[in-house]
Backbone as CSV, one residue per row, in Angstrom:
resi,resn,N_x,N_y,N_z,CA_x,CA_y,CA_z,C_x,C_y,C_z
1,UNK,0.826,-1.198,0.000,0.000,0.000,0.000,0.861,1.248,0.000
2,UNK,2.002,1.841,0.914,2.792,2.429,1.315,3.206,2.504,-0.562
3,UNK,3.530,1.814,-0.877,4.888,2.041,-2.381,3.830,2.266,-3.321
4,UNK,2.258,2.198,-3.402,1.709,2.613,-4.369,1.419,3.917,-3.884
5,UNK,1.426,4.656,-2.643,1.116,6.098,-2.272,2.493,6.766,-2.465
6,UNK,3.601,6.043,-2.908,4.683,6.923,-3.191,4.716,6.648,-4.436
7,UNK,4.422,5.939,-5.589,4.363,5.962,-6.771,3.446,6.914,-7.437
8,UNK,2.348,7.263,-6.832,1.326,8.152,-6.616,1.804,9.534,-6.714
9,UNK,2.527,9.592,-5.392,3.047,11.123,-5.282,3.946,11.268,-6.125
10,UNK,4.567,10.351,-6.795,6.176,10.334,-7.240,5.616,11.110,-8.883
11,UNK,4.501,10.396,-9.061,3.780,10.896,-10.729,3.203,12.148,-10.253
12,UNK,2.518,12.432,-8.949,1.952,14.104,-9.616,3.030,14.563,-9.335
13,UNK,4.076,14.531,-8.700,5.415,15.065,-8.641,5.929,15.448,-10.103
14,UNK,5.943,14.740,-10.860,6.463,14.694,-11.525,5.640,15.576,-12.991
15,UNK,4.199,15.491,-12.807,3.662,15.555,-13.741,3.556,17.208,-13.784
16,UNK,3.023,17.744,-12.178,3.563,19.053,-11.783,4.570,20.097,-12.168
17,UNK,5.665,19.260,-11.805,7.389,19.798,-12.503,6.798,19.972,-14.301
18,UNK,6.195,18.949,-15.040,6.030,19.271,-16.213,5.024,19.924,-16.966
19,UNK,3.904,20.364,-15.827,3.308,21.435,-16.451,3.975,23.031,-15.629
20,UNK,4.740,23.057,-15.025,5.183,23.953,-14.428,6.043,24.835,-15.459
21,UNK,6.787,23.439,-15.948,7.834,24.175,-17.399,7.345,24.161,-19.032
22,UNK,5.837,23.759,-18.895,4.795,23.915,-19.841,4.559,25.668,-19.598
23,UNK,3.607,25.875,-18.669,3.592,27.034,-18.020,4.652,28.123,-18.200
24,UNK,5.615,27.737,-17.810,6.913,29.135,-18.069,7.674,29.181,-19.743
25,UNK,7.349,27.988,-20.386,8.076,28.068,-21.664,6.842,28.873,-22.898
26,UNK,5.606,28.339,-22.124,4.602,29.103,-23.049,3.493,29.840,-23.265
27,UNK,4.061,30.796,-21.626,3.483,32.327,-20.880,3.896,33.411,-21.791
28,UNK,3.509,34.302,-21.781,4.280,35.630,-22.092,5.511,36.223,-21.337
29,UNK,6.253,36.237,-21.408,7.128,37.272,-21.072,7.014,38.616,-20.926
30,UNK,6.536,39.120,-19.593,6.190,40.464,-19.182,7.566,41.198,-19.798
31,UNK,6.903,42.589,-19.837,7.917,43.843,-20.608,8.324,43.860,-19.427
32,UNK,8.652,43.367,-18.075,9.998,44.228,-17.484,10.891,42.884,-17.545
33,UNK,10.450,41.779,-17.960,11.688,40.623,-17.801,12.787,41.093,-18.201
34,UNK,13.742,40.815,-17.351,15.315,41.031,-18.307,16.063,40.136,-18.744
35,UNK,16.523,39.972,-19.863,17.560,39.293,-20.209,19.409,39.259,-19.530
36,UNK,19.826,38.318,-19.753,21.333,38.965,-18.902,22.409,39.611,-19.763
37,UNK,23.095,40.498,-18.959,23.593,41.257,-19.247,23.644,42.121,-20.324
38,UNK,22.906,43.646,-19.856,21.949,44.583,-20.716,21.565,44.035,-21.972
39,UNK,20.181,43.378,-21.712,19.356,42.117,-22.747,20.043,41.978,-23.722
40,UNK,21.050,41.161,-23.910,21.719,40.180,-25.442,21.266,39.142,-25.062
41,UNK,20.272,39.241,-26.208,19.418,37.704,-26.278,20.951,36.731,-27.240
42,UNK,21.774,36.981,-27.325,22.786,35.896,-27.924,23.301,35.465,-27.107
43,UNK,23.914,36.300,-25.435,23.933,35.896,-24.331,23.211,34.431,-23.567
44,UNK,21.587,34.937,-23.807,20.968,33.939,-23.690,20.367,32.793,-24.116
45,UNK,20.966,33.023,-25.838,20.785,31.833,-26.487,22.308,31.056,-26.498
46,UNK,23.562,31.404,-26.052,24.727,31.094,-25.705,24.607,30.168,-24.673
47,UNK,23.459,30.455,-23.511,23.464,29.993,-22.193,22.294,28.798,-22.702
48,UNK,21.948,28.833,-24.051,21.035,27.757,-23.490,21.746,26.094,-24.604
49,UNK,22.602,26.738,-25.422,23.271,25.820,-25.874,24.469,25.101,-25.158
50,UNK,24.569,26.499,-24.058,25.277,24.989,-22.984,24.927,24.121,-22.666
51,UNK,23.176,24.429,-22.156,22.890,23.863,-20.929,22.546,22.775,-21.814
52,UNK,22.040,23.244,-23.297,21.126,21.753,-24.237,22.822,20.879,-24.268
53,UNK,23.830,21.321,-24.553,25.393,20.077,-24.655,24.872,19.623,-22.985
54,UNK,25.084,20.099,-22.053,25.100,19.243,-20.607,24.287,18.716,-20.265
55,UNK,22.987,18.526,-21.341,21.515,17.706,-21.244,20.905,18.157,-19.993
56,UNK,20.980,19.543,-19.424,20.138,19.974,-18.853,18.864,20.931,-19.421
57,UNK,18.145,20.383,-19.748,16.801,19.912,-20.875,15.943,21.463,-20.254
58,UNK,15.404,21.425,-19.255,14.687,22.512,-18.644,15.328,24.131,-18.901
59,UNK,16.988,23.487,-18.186,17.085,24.679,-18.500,17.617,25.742,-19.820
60,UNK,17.912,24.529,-20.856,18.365,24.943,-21.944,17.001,26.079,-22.392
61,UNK,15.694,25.330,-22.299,14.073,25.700,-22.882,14.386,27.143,-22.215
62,UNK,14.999,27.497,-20.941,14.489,28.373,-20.055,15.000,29.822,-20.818
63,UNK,16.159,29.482,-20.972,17.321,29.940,-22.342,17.003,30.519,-23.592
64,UNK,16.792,29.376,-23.903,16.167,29.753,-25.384,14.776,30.344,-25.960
65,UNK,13.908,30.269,-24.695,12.986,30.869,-24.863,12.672,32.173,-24.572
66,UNK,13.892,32.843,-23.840,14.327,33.912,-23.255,14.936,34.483,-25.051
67,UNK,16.285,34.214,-25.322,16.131,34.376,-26.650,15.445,34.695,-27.626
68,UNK,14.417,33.756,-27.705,13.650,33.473,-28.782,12.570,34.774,-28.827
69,UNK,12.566,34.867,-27.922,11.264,36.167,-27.099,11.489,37.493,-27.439
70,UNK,13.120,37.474,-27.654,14.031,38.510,-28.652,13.864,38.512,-29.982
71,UNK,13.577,37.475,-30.602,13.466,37.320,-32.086,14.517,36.373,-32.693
72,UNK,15.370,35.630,-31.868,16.407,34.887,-31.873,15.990,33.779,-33.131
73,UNK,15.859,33.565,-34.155,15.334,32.504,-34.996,16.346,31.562,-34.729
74,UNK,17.296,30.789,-34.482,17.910,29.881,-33.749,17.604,29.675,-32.669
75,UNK,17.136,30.204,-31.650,16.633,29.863,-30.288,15.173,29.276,-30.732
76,UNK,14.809,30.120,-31.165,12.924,29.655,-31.763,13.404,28.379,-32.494
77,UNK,14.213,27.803,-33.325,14.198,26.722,-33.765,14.798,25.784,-32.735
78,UNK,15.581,26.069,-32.099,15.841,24.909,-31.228,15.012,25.003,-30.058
79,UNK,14.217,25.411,-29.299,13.100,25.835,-28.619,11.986,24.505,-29.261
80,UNK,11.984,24.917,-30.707,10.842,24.243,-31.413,11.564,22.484,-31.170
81,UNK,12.511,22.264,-31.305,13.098,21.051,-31.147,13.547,20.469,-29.832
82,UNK,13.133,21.016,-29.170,12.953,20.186,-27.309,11.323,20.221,-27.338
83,UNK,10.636,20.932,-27.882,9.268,20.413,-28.151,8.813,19.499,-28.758
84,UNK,9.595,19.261,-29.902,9.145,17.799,-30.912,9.626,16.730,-30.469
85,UNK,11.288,17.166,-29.333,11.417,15.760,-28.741,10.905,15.586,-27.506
86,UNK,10.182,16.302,-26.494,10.146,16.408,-24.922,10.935,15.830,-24.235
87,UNK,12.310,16.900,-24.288,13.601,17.462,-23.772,13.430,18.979,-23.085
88,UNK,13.139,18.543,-21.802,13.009,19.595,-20.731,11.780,20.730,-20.866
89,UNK,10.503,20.078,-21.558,9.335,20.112,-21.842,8.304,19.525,-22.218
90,UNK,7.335,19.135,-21.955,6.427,17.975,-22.535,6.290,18.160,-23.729
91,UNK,6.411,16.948,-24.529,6.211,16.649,-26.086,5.173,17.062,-26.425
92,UNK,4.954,17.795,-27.625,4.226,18.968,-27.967,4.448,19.598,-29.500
93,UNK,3.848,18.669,-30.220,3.856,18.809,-31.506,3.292,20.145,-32.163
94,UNK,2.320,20.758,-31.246,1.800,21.776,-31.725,2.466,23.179,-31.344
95,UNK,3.144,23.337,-30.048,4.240,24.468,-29.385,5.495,24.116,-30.713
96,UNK,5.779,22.792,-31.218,6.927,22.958,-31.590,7.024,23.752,-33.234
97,UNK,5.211,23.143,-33.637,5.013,23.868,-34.521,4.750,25.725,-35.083
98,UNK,4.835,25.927,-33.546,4.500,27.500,-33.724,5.780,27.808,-33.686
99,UNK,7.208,27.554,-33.101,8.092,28.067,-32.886,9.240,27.691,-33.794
100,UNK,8.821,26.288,-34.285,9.623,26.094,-36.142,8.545,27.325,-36.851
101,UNK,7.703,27.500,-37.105,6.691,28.416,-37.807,7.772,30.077,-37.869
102,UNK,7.772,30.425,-36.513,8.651,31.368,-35.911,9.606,31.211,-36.633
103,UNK,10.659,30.475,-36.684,11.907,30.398,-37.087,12.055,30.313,-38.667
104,UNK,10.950,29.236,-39.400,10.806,29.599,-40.994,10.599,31.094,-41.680
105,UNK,9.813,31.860,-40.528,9.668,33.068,-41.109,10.540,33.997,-41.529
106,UNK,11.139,33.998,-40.948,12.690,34.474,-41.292,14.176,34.014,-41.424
107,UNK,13.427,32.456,-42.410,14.502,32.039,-43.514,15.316,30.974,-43.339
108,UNK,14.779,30.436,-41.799,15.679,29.024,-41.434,14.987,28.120,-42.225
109,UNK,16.309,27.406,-42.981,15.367,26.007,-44.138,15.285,24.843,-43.379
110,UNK,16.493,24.435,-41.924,16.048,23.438,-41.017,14.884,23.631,-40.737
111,UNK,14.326,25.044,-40.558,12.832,24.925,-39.298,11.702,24.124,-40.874
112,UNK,11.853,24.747,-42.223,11.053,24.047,-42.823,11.147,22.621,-43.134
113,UNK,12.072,22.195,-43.010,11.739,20.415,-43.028,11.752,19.814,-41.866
114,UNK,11.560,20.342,-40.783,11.000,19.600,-39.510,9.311,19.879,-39.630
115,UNK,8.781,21.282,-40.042,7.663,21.487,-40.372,7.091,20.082,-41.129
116,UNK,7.708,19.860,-42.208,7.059,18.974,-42.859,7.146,18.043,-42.328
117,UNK,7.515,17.429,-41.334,7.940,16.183,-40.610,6.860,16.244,-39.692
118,UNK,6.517,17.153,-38.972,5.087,17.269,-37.767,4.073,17.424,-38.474
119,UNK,4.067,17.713,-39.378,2.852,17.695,-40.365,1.435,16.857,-40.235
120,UNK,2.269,15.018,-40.696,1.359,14.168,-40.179,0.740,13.743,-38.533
121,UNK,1.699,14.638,-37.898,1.389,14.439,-36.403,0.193,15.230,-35.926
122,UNK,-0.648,16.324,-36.962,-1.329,17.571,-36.210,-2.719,17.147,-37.394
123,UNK,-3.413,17.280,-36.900,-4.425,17.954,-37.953,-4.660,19.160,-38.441
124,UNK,-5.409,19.391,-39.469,-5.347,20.870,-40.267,-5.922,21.571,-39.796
125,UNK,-6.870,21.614,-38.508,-6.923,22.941,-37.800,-5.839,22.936,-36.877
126,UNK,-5.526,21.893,-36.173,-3.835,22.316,-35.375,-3.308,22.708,-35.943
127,UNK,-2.404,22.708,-37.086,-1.880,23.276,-37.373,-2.082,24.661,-37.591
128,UNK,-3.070,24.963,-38.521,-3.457,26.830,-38.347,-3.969,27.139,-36.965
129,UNK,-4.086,26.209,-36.010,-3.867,27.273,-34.424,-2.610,26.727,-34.362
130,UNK,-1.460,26.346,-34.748,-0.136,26.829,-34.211,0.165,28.147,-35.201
131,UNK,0.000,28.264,-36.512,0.016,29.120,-36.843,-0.299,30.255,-36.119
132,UNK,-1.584,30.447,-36.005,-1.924,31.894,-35.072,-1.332,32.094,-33.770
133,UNK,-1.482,31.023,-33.174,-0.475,30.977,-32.498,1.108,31.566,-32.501
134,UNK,1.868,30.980,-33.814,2.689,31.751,-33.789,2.897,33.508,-34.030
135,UNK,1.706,33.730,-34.727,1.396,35.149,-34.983,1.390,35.874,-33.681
136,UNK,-0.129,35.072,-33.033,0.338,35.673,-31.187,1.618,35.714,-30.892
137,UNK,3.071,34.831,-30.891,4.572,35.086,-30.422,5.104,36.169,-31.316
138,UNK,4.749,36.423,-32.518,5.467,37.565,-32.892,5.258,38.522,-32.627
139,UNK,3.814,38.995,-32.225,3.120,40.428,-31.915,4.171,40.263,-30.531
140,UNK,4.208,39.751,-29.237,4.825,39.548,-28.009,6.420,40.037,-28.512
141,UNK,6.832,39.315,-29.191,7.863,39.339,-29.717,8.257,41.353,-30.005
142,UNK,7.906,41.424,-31.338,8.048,42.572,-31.503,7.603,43.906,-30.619
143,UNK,6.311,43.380,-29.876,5.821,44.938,-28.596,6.963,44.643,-27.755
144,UNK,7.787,42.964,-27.118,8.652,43.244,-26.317,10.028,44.549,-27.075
145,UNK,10.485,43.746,-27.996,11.527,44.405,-28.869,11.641,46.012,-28.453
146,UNK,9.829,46.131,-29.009,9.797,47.716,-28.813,10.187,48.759,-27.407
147,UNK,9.663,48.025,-26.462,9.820,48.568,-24.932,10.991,48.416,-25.174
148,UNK,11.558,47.419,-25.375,13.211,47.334,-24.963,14.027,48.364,-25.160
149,UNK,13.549,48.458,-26.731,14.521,49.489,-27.489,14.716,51.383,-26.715
C-alpha cells in the first residue's frame, strides 16, 4: 500500500514539474523581464546551448525561450526542437510547430523540413492554431523588442 502512495506522489510530482515548465516556456514574457547582461538575447541563447550540450533539458528551454522572445530565430528553432522531442518540456507537436513556424519566417530552411515532418502528427486545424499561435509570439515578440529598445 505504502509504495503505491509513493508511486502516486512520485507521478503528480512529476507531472507538476512538467506542467510547471509547460507554463513558463509558453506564458508571455512580461515587458519588465530582463535578459542577462543589458538584454543580449545571444547571451541567452549562448546559455542555453550549454545547458542543451550538458543535457540539462529545462534549463536549456528556459534559455532559449528567453532568446527566442528577442526574435532569436535559432533559439525559436531549437526551442521548437525540445518540443518535438520532450527534452526539458512535454512533447508537444503543436508548441513545436509554432516556434519552427517562428523560425521559418525568417529564412531558417532546417525549421522548414522539420515542419514537414510534424505535419502528419497535427491535424489541419492544429496546425493553423499553431500558426496563429505563432502570430500571437510575434506580436509579443516585436511589442517586447519595442519597450526594450
Amino acid at each position: 500500500m505504502e509504495r503505491d502512495q509513493f508511486e502516486n506522489s512520485a507521478s503528480q510530482d512529476l507531472e507538476q514539474q512538467l506542467l510547471n515548465v509547460l507554463d513558463f516556456v509558453t506564458s508571455p514574457i512580461s515587458s519588465d523581464a530582463q535578459l542577462p547582461q543589458d538584454n543580449d538575447p545571444q547571451i541567452a541563447f549562448k546559455k542555453g546551448l550549454y545547458y542543451l550540450k550538458e543535457q540539462a533539458f529545462p534549463l536549456a528551454a528556459k534559455w532559449f525561450r528567453m532568446s527566442a522572445m528577442s526574435g532569436n530565430y535559432k533559439a525559436q528553432f531549437y526551442l521548437g526542437l525540445l518540443f518535438v522531442k520532450g527534452q526539458g518540456v512535454p512533447q508537444s507537436p503543436f508548441h513545436a510547430m509554432a516556434w519552427l513556424v517562428l523560425a521559418q519566417s525568417q529564412g531558417m530552411e532546417a525549421a522548414s523540413a522539420m515542419i514537414e515532418q510534424l505535419k502528419p502528427h497535427l491535424t489541419t486545424k492544429r496546425i493553423k492554431d499553431a500558426h496563429c499561435y505563432a502570430a500571437t509570439l510575434y506580436e509579443q515578440i516585436h511589442q517586447l523588442t519595442f519597450i526594450q529598445s
